[in-house]
KOLGUSE-880208 format. One record per atom (N, C-alpha, C): atom name; residue in one letter; x, y, z negated. Coordinates in pm, 1 decimal. Atoms other than C-alpha are relative to their C-alpha. Layout:
<sites>
{atome->CA, residu->A, X->X, Y->Y, Z->Z} .
...
</sites>
This chain:
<sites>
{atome->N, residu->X, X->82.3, Y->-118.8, Z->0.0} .
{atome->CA, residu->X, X->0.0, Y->0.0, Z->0.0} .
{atome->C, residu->X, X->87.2, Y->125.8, Z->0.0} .
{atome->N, residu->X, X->-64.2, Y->-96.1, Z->16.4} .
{atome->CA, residu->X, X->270.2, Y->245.4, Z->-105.7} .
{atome->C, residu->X, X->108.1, Y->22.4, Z->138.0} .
{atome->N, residu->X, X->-110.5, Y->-43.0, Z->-102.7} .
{atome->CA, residu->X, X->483.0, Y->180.1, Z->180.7} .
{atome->C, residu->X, X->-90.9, Y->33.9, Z->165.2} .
{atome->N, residu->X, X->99.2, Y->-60.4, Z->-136.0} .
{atome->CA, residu->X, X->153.3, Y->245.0, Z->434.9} .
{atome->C, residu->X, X->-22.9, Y->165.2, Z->-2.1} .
{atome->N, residu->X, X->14.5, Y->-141.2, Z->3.5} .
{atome->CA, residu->X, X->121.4, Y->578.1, Z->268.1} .
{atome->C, residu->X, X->146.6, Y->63.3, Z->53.6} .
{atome->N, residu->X, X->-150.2, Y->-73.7, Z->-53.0} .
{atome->CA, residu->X, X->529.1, Y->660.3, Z->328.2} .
{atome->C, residu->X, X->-11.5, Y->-7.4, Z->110.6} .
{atome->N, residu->X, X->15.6, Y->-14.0, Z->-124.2} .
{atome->CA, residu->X, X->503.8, Y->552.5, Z->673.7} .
{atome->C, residu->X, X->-61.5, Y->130.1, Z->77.4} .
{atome->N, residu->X, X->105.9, Y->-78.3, Z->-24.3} .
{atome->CA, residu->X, X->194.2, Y->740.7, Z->745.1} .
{atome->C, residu->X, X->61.8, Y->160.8, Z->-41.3} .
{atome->N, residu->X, X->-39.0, Y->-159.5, Z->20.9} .
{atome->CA, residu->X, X->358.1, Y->1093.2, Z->525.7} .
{atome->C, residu->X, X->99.0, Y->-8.1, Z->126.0} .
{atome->N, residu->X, X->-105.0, Y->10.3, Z->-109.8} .
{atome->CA, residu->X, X->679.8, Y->1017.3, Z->776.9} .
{atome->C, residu->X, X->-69.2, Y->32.3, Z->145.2} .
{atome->N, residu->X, X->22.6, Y->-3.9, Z->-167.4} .
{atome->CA, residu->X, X->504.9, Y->998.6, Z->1097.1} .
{atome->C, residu->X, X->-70.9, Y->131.2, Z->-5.6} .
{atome->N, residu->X, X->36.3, Y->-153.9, Z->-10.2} .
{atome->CA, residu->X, X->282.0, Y->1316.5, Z->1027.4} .
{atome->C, residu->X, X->108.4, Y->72.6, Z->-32.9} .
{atome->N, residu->X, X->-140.5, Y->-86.7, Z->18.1} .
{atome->CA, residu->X, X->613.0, Y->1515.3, Z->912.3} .
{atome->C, residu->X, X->94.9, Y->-19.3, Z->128.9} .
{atome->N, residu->X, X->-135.3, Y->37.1, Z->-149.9} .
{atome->CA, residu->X, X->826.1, Y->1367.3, Z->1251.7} .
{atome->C, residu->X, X->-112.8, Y->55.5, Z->119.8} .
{atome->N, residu->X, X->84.2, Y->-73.7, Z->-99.7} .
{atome->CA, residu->X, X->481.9, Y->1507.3, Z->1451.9} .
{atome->C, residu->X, X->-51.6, Y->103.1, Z->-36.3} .
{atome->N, residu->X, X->-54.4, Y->-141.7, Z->24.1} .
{atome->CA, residu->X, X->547.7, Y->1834.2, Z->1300.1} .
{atome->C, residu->X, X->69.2, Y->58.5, Z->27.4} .
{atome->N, residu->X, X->-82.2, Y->-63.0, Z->-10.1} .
{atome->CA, residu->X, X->826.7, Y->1867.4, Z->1351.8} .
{atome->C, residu->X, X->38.5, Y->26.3, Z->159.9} .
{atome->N, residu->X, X->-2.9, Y->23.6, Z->-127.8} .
{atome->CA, residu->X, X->843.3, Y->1737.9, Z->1714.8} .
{atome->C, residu->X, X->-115.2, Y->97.8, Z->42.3} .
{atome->N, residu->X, X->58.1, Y->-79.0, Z->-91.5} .
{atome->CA, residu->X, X->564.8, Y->1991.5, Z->1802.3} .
{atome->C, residu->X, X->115.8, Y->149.5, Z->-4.4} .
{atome->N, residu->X, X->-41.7, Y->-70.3, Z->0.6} .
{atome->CA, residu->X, X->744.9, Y->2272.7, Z->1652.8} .
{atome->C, residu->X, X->210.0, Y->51.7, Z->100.5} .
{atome->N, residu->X, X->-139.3, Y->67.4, Z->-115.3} .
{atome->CA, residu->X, X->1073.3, Y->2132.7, Z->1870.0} .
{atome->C, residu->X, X->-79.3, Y->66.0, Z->157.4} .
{atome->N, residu->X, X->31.9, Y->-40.0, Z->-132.4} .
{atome->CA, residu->X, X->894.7, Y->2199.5, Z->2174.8} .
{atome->C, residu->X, X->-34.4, Y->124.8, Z->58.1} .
{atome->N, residu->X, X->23.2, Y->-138.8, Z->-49.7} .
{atome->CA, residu->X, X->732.8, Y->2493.5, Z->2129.7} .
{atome->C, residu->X, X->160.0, Y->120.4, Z->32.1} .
{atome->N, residu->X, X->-100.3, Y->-105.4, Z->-14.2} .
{atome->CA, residu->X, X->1085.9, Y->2631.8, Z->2076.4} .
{atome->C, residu->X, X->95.9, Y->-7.7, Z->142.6} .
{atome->N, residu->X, X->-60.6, Y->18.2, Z->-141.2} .
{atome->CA, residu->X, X->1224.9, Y->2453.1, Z->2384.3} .
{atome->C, residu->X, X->-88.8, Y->63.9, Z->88.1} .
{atome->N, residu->X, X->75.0, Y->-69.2, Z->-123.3} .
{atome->CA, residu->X, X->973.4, Y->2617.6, Z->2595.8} .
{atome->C, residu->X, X->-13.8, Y->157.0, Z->-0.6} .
{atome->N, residu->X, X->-39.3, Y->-138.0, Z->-22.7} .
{atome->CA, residu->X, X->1069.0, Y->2941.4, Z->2474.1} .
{atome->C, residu->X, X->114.7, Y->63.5, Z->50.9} .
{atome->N, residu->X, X->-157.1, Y->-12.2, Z->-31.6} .
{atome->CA, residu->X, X->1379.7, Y->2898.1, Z->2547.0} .
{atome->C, residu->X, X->41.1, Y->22.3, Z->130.5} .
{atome->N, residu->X, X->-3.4, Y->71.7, Z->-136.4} .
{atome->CA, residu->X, X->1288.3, Y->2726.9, Z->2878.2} .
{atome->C, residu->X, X->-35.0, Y->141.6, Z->81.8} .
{atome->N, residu->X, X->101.9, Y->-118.7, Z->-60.7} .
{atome->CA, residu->X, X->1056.8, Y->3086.7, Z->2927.2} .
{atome->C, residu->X, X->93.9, Y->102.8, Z->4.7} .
{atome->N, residu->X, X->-68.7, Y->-103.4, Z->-2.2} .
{atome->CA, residu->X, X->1294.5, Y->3297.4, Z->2833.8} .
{atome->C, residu->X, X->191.4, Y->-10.1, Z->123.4} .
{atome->N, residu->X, X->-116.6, Y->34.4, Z->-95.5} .
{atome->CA, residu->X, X->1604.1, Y->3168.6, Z->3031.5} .
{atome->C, residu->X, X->-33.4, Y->-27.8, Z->190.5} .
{atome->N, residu->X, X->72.6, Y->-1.0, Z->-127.1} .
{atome->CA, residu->X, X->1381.8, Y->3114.6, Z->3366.1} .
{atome->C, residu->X, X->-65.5, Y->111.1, Z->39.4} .
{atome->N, residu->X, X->66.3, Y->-105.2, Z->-16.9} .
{atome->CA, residu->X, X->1205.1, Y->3464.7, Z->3406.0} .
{atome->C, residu->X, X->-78.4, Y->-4.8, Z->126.5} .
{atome->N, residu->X, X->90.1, Y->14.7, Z->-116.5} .
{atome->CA, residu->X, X->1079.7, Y->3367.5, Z->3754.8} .
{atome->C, residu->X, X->-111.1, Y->-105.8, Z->-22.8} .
{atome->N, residu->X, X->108.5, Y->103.2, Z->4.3} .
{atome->CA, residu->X, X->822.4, Y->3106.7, Z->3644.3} .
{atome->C, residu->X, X->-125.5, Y->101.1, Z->-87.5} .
{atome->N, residu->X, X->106.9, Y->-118.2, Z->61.8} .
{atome->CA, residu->X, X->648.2, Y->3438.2, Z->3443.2} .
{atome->C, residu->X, X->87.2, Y->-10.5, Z->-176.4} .
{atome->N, residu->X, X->-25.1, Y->-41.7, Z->141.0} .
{atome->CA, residu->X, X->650.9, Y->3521.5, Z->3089.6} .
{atome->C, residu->X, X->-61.3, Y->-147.6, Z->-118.0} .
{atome->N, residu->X, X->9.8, Y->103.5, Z->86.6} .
{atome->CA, residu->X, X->613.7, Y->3241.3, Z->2820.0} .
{atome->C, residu->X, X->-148.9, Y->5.8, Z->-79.4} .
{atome->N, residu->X, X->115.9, Y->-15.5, Z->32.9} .
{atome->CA, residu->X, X->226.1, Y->3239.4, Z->2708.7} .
{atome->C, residu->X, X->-75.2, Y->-73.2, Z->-98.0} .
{atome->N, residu->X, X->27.8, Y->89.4, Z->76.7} .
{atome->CA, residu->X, X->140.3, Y->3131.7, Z->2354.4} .
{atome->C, residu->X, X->-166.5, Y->-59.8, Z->-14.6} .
{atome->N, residu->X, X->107.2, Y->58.2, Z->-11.4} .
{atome->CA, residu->X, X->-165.5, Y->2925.5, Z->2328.6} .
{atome->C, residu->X, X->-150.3, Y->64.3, Z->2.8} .
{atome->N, residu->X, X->52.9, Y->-92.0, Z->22.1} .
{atome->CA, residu->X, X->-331.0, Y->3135.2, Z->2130.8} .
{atome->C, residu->X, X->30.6, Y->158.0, Z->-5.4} .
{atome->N, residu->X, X->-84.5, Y->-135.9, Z->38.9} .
{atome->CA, residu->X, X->-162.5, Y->3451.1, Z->2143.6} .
{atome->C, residu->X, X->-70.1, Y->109.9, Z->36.7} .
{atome->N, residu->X, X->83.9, Y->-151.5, Z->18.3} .
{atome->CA, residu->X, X->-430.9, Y->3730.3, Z->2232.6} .
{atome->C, residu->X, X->-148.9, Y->-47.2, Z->-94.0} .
{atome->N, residu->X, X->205.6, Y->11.6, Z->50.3} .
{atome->CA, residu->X, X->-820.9, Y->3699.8, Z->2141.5} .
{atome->C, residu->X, X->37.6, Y->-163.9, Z->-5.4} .
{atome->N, residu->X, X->4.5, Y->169.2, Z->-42.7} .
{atome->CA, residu->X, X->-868.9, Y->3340.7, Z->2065.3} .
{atome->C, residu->X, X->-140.4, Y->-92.5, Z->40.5} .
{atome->N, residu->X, X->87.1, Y->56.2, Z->-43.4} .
{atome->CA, residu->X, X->-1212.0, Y->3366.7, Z->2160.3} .
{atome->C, residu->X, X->-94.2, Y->-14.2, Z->-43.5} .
{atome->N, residu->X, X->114.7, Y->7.6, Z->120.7} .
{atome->CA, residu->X, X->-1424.7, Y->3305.9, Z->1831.3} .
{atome->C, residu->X, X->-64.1, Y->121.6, Z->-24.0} .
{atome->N, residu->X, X->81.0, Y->-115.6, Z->54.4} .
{atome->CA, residu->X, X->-1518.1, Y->3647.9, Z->1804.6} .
{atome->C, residu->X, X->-73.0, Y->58.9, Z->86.3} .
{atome->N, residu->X, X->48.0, Y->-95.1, Z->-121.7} .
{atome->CA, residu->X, X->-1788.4, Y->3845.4, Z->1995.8} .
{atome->C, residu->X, X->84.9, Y->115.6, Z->35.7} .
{atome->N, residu->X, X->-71.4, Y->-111.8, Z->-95.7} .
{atome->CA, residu->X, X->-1630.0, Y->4084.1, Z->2275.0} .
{atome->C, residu->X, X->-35.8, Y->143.1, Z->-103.2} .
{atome->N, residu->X, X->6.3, Y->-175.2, Z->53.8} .
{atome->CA, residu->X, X->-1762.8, Y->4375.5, Z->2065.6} .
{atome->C, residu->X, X->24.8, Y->41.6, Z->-112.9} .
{atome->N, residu->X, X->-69.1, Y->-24.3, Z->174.2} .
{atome->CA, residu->X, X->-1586.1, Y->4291.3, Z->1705.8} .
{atome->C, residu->X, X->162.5, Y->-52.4, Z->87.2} .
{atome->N, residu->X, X->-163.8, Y->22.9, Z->-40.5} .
{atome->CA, residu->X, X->-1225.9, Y->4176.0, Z->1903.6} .
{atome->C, residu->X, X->48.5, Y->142.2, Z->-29.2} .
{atome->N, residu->X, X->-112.1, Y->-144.1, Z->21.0} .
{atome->CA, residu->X, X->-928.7, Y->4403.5, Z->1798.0} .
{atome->C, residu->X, X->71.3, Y->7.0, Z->103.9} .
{atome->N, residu->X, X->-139.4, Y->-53.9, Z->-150.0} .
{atome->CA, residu->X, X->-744.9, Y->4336.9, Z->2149.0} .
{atome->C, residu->X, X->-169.6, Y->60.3, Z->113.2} .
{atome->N, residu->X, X->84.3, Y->-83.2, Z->-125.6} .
{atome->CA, residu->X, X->-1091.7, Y->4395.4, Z->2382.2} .
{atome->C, residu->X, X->-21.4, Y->140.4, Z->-21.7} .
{atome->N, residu->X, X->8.4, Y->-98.4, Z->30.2} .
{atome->CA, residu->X, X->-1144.4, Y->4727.5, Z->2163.5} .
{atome->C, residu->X, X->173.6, Y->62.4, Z->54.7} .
{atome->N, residu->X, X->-87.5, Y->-47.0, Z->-33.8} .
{atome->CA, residu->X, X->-785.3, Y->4812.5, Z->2228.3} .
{atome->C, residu->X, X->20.8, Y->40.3, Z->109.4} .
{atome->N, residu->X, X->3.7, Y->-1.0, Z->-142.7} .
{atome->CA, residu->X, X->-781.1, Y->4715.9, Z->2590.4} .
{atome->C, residu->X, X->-101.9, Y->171.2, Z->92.6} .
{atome->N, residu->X, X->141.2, Y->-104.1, Z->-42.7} .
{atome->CA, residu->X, X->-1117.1, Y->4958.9, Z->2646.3} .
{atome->C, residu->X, X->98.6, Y->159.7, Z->-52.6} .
{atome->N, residu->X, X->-93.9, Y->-109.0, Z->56.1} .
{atome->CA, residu->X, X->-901.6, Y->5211.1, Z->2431.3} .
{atome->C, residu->X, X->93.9, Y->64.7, Z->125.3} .
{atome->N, residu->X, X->-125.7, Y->-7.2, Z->-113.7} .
{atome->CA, residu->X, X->-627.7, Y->5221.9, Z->2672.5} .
{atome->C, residu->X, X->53.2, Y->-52.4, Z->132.0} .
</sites>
């Protein structure tokens, strides 16, 4: 039993870490390639959940 739970903490902690591995290789990948565009995080503007007329980037956008 105790060694299903270690396994199990191990493999979620090694698919932590391996996401956070990638994301950094693909910044790397984004930033050293400049012709494939700019590196675009998943979520990185509006993420969508909020109506268009409480967002802090569509109010911005309209702003400016």
């Amino acid at each position: 039993m105790i060694t299903t739970v270690l396994i199990t903490s191990f493999i979620i902690v090694l698919v932590l870490v391996v996401y956070v591995k990638v994301g950094d290789l693909s910044r790397n990948f984004a930033e050293h390639h400049p012709e494939f565009g700019p590196y675009r995080e998943r979520h990185g503007g509006c993420c969508g959940a909020c109506p268009e007329e409480t967002c802090q980037k569509h109010q911005d956008e309209k702003r400016g």
